[in-house]
N, C-alpha and C positions, 0 to 999 in steps of 0.2 A: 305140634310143639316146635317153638326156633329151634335149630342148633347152636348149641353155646361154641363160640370162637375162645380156643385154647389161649392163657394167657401169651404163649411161643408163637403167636399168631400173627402173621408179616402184615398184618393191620396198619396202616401208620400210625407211627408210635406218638403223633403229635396230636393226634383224632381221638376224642373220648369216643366210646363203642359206640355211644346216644348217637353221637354227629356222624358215626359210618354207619350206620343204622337207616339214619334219616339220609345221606346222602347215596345210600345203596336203593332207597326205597325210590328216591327221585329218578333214578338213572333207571331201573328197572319201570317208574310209567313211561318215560320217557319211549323206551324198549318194546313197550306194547302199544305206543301210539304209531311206533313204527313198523309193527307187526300187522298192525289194523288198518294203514296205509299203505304198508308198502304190495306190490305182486309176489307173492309163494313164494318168488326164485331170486329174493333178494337177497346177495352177500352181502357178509361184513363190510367185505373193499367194494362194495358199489355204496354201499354206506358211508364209508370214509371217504370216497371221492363226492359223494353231493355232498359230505357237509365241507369239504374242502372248497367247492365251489362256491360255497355257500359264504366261508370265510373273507375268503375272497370278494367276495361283494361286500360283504360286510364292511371291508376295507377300503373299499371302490376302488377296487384293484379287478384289473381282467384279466380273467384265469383262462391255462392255455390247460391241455393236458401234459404237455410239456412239462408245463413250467410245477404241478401236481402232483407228476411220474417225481420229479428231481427234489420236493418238497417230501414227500411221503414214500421210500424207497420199500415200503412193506405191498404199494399195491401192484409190486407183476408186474410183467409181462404183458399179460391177459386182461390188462386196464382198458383197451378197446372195446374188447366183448361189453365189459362192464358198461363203461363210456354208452354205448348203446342199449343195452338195458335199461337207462334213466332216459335215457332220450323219449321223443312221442315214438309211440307205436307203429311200427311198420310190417311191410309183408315177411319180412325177416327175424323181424322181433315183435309180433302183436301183444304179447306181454308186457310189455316195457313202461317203465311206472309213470313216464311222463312231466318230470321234475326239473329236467334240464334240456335246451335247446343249444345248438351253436348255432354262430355267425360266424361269417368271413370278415377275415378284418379289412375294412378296405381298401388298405394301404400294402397290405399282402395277401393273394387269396390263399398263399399256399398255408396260410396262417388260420385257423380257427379257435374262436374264443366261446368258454362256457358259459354260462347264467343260467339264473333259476327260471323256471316260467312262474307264471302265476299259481299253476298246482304246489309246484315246487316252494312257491312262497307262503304258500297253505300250511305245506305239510312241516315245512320249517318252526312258523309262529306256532301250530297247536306240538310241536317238539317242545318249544321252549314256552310252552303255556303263555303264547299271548294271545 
């Protein structure tokens, strides 16, 4: 059986229950498409930084971690570790879900920029059912 949401329920107040119902129920496939792709060891902020990357392209804007850390100030410190978790797999990280690659930017090596790979483009479109 659902649980009923008390009328005093921080619901948005502008959302019939139907439409958070329906848009609870999208977020949560969403949630298990990312469950069934992502590696065991996936956080939230490794989460929120590929889709931030993600955005980012979406924009056709080139995303630094820089410029991500300064954009999204909830993911830490510890956005590196993360940062390579999504990267390809290494002897450091074999786990690592393989979503995201850097480059150097030419023009600065001290400079590296994010993108998705092709997995990472994958895992993107069945995110957003294309």
């Amino acid at each position: 059986m659902d649980p009923v949401i008390p009328e005093t329920s921080s619901a948005p107040a502008t959302m019939s229950r139907a439409t958070l119902a329906t848009e609870l129920e999208k977020l949560a496939d969403i949630m298990k498409l990312v469950i069934k792709q992502a590696p065991e060891t996936l956080t939230a902020r490794q989460l929120l930084l590929f889709l931030a990357v993600a955005r980012k392209e979406s924009m056709q804007r080139q995303a630094t971690l820089t410029q991500i850390m300064s954009d999204h100030a909830g993911l830490g410190r510890s956005i590196e570790r993360s940062k390579a978790m999504l990267l390809e797999p290494s002897k450091a990280y074999p786990k690592a879900a393989g979503w995201l690659m850097q480059e150097h930017d030419p023009k600065d090596r001290r400079v590296r920029h994010l993108r998705l790979t092709p997995r990472g483009t994958d895992v993107l479109a069945q995110m957003l059912g294309s």
